[in-house]
GUVEXDREN-459511 format. One line per field, with one value per residue (C-alpha): z, y, x. Coordinates in nm, 2 decimals. Each point is the difference from the previous one (the first is absolute). Example, Ala and Ser with C-alpha at 12.3 -4.5 7.8 and 13.67 -1.06 7.14 Angstrom:
Z <- c(0.78;-0.07)
Y <- c(-0.45;0.34)
X <- c(1.23;0.14)
***
This chain:
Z <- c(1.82;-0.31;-0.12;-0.41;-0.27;-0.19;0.28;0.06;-0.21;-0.11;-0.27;0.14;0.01;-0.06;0.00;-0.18;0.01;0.36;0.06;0.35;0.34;-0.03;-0.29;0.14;0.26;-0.16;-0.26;0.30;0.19;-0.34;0.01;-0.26;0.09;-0.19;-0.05;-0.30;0.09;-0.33;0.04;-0.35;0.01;-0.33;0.08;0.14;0.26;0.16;0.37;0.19;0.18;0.30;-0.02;-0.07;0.33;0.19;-0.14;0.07;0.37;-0.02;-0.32;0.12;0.02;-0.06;-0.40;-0.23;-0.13;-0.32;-0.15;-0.39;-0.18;-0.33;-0.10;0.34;0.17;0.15;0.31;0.07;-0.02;0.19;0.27;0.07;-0.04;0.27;0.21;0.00;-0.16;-0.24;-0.06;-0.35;-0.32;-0.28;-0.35;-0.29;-0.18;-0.25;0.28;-0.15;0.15;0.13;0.23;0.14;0.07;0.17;0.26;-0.02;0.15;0.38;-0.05;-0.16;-0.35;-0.27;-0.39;-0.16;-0.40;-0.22;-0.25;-0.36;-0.11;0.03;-0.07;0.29;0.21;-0.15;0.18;0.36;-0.04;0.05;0.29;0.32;0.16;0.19;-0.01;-0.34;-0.01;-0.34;-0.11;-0.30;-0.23;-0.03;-0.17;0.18;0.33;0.27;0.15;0.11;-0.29;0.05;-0.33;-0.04;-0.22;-0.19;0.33;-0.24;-0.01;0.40;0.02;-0.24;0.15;0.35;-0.15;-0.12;0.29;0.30;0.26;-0.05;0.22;-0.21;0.13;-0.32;-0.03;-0.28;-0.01;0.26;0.20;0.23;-0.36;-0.17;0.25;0.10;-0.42;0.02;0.23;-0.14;-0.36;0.13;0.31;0.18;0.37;0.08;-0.14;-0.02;-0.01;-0.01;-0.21;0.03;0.35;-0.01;0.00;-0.21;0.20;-0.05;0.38;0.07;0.01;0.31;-0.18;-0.32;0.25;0.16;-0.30;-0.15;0.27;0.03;-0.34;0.02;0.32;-0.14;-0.25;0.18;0.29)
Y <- c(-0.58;0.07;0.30;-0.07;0.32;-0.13;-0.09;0.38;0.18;0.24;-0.02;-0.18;0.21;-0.17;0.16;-0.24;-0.06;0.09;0.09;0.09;-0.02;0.40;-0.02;-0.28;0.17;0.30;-0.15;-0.17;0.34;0.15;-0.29;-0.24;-0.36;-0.23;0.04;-0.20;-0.08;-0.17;-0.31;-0.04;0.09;0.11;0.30;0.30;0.02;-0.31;-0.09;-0.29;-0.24;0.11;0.40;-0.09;-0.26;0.27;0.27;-0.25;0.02;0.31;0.00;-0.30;0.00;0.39;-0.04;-0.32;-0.07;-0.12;-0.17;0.04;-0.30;-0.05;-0.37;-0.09;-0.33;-0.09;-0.14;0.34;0.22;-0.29;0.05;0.35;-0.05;-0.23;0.15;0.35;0.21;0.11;-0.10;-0.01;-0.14;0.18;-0.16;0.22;-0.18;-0.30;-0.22;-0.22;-0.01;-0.32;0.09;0.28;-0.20;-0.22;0.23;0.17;-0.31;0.11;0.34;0.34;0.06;0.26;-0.06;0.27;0.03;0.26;0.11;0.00;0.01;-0.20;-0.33;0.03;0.00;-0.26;-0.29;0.13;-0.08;-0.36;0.05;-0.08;0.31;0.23;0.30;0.15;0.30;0.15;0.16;0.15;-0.29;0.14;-0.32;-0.11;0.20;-0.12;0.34;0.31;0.22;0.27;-0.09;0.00;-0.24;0.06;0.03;-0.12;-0.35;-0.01;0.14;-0.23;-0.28;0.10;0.05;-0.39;-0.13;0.13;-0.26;0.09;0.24;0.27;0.19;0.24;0.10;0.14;0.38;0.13;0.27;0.32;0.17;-0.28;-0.28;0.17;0.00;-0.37;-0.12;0.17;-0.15;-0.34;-0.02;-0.29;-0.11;0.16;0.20;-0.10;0.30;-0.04;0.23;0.24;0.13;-0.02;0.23;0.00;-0.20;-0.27;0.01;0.10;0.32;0.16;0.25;-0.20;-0.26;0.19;0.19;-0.33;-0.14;0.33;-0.03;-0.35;0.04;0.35;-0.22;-0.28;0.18)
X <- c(-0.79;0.25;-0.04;-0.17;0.05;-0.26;-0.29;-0.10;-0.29;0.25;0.26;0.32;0.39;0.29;0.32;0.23;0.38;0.11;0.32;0.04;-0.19;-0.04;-0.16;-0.21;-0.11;-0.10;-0.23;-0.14;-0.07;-0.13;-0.26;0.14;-0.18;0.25;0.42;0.16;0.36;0.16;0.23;0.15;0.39;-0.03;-0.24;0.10;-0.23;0.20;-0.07;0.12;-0.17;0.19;-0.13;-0.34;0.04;0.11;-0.23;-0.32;0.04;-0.14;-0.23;-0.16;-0.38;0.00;0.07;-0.05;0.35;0.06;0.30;0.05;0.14;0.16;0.00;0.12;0.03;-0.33;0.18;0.11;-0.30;-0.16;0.25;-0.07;-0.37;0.04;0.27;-0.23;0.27;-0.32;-0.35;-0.06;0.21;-0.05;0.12;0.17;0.18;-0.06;-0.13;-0.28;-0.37;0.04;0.31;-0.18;-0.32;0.22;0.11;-0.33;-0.17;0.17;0.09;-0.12;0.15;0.01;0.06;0.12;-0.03;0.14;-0.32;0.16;-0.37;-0.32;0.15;0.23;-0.30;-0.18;0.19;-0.07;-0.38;0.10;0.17;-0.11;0.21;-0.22;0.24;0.16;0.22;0.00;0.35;0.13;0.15;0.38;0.22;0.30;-0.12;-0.22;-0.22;0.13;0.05;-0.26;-0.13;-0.38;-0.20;-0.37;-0.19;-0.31;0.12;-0.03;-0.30;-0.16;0.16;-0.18;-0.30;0.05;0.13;-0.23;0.13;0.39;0.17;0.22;0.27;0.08;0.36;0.27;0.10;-0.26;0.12;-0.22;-0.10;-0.16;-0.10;-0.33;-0.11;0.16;-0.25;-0.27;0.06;0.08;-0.15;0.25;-0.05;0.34;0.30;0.36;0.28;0.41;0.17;-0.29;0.08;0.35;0.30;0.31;0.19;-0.25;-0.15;-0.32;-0.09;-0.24;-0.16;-0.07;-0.15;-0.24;-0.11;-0.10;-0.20;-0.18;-0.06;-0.13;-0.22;-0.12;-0.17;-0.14;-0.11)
***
């Protein structure tokens, strides 16, 4: 069985924008149940299809991979769906609702949405995704800022929207995730620039201090 960040009673870790199989591996040792690896050249967190390939011989079935899109071709991220380079799609870019659904109907998919306020929410109520991941609304950039947004506006869209899984994410790091999920109360976190170094790669320390932080919670 696939392994599924979201299935457990406890609150899901993600450790986004992989750069490396060391990293990788240590977020995996750490206890981190899903690994974001982002395929949009423009980011800087840039992996090819190729290193993720290689990488998922030995991530596979101990870690649910995700591949982050921006406004890709859908005949792309279907390929590596299918080819089992990762296991999820997630969407963070201006893709509409309908091409996600479309892929959605074969494969697990994540919509990502940058909350500007409550009207940036209000759309996703008529959406038939079942997962959301709720980022800070930055214009002209697509996630990965370490910017935070009004952690209010998630929680009250929860609170609305009991059936929808929601992976919080935007500027958490191992200081504030723990009063993050209390306030919001999502079914999993999502961390990139929060655990990393200056150099941009991950950072071991900062990796295990967050997932202490998170489990410390929810145990």
């Amino acid at each position: 069985m696939k392994p599924d960040f979201l299935s457990s009673n406890q609150v899901g870790i993600k450790i986004c924008g992989i750069r490396r199989i060391e990293d990788a591996l240590i977020a995996l040792e750490y206890g981190a149940d899903s690994l974001g690896f982002n395929f949009w050249r423009k980011s800087k967190r840039f992996v090819t299809r190729e290193q993720v390939k290689e990488w998922s011989s030995t991530l596979d079935g101990k870690v649910e991979r995700v591949g982050v899109f921006v406004n890709a071709d859908a005949n792309e991220v279907i390929s590596l769906l299918e080819d089992n380079v990762i296991d999820v799609a997630q969407f963070h870019g201006d893709e509409t609702f309908s091409y996600c659904e479309k892929i959605a109907k074969n494969h697990k998919v994540i919509r990502a949405v940058g909350v500007k306020d409550s009207d940036s929410l209000a759309e996703l109520t008529s959406s038939e995704i079942s997962t959301i991941l709720l980022d800070s609304y930055c214009p002209g950039d697509y996630g990965g800022t370490g910017k935070s947004f009004e952690w209010s506006l998630g929680s009250t869209f929860i609170k609305n929207n009991p059936n929808t899984h929601v992976i919080l994410a935007g500027g958490l790091d191992p200081d504030n995730v723990k009063e993050a999920i209390k306030s919001v109360g999502p079914s999993a976190v999502d961390v990139a620039s929060g655990v990393e170094n200056v150099d941009g790669f991950k950072d071991p320390g900062l990796i295990k201090k967050f997932i202490s932080a998170v489990r410390c919670h929810t145990i």
